[in-house]
DSSP file (Angstrom, degrees, kcal/mol; ACC not computed):
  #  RESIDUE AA STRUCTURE BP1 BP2  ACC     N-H-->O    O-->H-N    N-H-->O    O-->H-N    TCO  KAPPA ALPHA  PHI   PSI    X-CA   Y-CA   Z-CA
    1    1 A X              0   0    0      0, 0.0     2,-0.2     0, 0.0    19,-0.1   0.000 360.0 360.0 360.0 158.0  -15.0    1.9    4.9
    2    2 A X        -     0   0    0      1,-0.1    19,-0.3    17,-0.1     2,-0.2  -0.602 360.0-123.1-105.1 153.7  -13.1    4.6    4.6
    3    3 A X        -     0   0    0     -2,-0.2    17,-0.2    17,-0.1     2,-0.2  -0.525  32.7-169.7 -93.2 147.0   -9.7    4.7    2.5
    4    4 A X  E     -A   19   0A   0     15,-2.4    15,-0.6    -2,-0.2     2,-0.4  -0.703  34.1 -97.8-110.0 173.9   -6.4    5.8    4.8
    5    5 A X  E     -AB  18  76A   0     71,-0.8    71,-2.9    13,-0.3     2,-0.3  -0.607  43.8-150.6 -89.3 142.7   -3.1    6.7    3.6
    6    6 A X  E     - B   0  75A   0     11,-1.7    69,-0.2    -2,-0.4    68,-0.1  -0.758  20.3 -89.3-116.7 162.4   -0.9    3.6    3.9
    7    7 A X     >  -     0   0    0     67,-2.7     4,-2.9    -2,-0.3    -1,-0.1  -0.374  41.1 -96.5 -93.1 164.5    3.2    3.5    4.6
    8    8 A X  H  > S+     0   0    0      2,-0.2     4,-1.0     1,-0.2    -1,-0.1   0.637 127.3  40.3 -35.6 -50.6    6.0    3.4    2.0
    9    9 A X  H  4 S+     0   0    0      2,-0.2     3,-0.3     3,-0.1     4,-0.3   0.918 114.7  50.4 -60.9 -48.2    6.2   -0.6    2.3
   10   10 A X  H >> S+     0   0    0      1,-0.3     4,-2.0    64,-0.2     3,-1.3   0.853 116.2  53.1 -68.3 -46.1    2.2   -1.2    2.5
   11   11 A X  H 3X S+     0   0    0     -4,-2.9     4,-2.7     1,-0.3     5,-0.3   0.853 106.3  42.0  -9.7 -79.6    2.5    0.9   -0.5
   12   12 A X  H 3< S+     0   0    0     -4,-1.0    -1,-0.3    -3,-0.3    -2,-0.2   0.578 113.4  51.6 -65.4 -20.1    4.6   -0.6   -2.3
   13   13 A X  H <4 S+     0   0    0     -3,-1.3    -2,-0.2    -4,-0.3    -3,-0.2   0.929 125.6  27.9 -93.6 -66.7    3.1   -4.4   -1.6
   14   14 A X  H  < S-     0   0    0     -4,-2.0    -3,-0.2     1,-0.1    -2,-0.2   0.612 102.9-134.8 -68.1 -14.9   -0.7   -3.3   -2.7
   15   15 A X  S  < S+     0   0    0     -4,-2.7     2,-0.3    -5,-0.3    -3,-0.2   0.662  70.7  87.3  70.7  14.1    0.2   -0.5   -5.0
   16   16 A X  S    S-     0   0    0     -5,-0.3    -1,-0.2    -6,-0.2     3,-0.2  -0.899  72.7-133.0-136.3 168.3   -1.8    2.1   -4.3
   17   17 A X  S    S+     0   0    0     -2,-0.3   -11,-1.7     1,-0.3     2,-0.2   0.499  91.3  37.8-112.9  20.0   -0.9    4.9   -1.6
   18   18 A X  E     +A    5   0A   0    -13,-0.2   -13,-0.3    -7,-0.1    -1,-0.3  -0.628  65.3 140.4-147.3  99.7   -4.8    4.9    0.4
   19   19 A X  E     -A    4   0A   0    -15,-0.6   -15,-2.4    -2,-0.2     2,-0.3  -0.835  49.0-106.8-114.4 175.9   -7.2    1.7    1.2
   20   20 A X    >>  -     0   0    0    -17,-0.2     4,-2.6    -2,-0.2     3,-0.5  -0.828  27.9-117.1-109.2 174.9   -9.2    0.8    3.8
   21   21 A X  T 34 S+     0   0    0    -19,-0.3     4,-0.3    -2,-0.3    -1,-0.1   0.524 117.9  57.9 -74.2   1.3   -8.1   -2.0    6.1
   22   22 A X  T >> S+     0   0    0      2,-0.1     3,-1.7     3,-0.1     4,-0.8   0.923 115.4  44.1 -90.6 -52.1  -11.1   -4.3    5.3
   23   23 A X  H X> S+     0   0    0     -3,-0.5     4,-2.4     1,-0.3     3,-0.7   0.905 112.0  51.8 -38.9 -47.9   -9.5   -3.8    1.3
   24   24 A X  H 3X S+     0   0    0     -4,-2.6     4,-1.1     1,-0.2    -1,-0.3   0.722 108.0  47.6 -82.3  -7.2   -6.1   -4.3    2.2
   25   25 A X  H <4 S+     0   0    0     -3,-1.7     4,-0.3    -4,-0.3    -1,-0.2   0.412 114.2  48.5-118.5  17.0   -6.5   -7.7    4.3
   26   26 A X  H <X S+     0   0    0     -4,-0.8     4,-2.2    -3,-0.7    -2,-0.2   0.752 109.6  51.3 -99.5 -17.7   -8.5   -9.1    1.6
   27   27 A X  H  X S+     0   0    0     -4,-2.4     4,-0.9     1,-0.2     5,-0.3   0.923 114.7  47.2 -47.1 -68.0   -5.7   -7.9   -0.8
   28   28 A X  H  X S+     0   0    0     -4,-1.1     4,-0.6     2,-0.3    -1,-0.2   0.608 112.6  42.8 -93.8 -52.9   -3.4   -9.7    1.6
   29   29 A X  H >> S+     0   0    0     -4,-0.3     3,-2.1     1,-0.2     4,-1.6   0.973 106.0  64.0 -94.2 -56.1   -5.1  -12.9    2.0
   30   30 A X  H 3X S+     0   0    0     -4,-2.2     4,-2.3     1,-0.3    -2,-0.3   0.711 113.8  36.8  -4.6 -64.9   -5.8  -12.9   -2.0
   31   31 A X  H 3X S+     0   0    0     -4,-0.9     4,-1.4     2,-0.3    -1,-0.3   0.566 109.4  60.3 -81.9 -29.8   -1.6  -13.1   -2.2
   32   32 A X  H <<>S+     0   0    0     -3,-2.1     5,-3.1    -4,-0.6     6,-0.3   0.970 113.0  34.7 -79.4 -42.4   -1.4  -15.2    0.5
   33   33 A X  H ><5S+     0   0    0     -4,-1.6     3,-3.2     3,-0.2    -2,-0.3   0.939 112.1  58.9 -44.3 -68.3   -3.8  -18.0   -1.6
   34   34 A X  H 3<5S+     0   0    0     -4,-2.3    -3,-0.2    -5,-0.3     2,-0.2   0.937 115.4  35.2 -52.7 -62.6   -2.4  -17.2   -4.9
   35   35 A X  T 3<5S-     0   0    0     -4,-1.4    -1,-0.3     1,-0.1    -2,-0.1   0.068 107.3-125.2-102.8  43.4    1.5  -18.2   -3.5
   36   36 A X  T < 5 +     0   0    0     -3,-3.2    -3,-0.2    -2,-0.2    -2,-0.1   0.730  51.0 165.7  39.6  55.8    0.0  -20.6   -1.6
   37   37 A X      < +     0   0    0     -5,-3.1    -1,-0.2    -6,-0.1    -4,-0.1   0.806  37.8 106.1 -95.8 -33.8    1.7  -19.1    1.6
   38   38 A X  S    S-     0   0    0     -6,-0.3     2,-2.6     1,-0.2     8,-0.2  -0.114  81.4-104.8 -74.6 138.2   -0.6  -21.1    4.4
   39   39 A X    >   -     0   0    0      6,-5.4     3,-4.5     3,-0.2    -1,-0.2  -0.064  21.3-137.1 -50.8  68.6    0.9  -23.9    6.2
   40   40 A X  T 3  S+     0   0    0     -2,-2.6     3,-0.3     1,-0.3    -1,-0.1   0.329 101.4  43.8  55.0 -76.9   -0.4  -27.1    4.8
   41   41 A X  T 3  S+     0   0    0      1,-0.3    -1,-0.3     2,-0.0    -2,-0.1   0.389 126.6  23.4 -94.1   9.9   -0.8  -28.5    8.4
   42   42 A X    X   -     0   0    0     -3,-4.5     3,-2.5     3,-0.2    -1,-0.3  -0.446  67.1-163.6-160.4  96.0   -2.3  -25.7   10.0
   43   43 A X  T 3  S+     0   0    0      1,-0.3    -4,-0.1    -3,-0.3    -3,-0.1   0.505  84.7  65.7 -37.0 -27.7   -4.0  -23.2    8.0
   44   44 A X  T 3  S+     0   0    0     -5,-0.1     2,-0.4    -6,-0.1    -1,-0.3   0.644  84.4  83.7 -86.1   2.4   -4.1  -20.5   10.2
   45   45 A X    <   -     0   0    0     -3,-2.5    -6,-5.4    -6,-0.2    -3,-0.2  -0.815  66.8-157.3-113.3 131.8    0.0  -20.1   10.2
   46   46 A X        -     0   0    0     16,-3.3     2,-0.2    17,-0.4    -7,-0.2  -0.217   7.8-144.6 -76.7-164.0    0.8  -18.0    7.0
   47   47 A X        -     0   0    0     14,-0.1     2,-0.8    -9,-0.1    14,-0.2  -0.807  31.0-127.4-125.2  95.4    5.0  -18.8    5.9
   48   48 A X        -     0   0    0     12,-0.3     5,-0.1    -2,-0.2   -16,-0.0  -0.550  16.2-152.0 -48.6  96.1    6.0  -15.3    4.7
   49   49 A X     >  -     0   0    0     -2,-0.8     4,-1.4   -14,-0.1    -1,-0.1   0.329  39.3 -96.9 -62.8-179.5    7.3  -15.2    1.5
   50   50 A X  T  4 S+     0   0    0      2,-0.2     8,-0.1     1,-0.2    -2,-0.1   0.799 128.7  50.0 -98.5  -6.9    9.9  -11.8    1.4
   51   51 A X  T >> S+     0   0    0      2,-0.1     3,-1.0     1,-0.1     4,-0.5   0.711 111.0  53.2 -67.3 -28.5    7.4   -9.5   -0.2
   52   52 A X  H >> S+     0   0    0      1,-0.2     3,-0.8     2,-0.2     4,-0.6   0.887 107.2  50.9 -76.6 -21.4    5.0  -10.8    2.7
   53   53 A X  H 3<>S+     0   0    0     -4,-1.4     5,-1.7     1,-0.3    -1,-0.2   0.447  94.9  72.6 -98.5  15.9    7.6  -10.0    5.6
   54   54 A X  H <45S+     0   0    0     -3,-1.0    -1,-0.3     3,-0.1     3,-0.2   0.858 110.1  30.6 -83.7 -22.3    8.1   -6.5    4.3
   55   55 A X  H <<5S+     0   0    0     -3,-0.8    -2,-0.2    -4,-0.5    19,-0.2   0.338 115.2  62.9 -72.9  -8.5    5.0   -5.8    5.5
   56   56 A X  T ><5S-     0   0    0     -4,-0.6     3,-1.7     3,-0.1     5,-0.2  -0.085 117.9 -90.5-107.1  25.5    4.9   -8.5    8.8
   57   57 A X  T 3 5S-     0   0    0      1,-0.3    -3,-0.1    -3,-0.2    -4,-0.1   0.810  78.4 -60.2  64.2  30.8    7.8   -7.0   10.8
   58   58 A X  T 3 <S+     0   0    0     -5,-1.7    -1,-0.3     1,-0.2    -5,-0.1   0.804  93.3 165.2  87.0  23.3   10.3   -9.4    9.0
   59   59 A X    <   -     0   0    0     -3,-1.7    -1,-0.2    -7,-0.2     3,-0.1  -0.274  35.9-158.5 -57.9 164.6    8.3  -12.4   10.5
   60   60 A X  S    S+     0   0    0      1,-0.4   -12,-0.3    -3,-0.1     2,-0.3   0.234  82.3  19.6-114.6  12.4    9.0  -15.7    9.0
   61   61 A X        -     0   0    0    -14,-0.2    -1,-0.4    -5,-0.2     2,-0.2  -0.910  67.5-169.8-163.4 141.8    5.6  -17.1   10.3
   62   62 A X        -     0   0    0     -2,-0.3   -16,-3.3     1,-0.1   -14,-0.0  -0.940  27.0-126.2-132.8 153.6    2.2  -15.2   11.4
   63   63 A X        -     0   0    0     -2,-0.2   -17,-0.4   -18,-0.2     4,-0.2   0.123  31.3-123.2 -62.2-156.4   -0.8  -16.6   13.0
   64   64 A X  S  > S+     0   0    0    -19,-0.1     4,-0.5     2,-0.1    -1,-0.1   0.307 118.3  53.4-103.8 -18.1   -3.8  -15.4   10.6
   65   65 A X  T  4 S+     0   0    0    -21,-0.2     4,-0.1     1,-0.2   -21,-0.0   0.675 100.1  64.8 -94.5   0.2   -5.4  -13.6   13.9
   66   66 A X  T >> S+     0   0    0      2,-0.1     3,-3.0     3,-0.1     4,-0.9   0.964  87.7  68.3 -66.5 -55.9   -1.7  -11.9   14.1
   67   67 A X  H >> S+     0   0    0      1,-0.3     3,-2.5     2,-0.2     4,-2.1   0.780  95.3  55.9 -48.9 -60.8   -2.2   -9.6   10.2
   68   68 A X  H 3X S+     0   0    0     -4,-0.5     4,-0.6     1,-0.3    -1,-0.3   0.736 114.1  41.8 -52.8 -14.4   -5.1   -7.1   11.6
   69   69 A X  H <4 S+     0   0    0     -3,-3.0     4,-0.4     2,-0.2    -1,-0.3   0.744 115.4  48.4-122.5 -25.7   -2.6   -6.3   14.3
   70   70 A X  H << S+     0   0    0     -3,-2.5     4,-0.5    -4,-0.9    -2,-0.2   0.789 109.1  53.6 -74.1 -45.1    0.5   -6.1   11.9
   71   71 A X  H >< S+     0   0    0     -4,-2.1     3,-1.7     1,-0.2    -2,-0.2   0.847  80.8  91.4 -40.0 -48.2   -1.2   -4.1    9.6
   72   72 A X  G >< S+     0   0    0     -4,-0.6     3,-1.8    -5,-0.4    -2,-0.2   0.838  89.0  50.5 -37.3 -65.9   -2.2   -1.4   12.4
   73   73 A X  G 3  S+     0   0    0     -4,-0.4    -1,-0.3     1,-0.3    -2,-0.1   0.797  95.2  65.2 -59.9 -28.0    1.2    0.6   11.5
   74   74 A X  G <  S+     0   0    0     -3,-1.7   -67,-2.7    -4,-0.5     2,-0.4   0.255  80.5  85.9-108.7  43.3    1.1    0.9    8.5
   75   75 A X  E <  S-B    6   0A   0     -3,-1.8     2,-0.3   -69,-0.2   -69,-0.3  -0.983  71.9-134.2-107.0 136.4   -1.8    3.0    8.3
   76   76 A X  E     -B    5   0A   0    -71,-2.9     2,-1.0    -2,-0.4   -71,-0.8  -0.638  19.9-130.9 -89.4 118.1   -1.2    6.6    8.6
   77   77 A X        -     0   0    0     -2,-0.3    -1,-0.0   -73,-0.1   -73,-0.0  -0.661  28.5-173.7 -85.7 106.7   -3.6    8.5   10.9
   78   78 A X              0   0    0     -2,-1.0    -1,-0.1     1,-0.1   -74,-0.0   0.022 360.0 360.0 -63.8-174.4   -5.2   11.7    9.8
   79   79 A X              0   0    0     -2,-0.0    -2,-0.1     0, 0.0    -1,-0.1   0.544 360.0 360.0-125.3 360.0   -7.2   14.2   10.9
């Protein structure tokens, strides 16, 4: 897949300023495992840490089928 330019926050959580989105939501779920973010008693509901809700609209819970759709902005559309 091909890498897009990503925003200032998305930026700043992955470190790099272009991935593509199949990279960036295993990057995502990677971080989300490592601090152990998914709810215990329902696995699909992340708990958003504050690095996670700079990228999640300042959620304090997401489904898991929510992040592709949360993501969307903050790839920057070329031409």
């Amino acid at each position: 897949m091909k890498a897009l330019p990503v925003s200032p926050a998305m930026k700043k959580f992955l470190g790099v300023p272009e991935i593509s989105r199949s990279e960036a939501v295993k990057k995502i779920w990677d971080y989300i495992k490592l601090h152990e973010l998914q709810n215990p008693a329902n696995k699909r509901e992340i708990q958003c840490d504050e690095k996670l809700k700079t990228i999640f609209a300042g959620k304090d819970k997401v489904g898991m089928l929510e992040i592709a759709k949360l993501l969307s902005p903050h790839f920057i559309k070329t031409k």
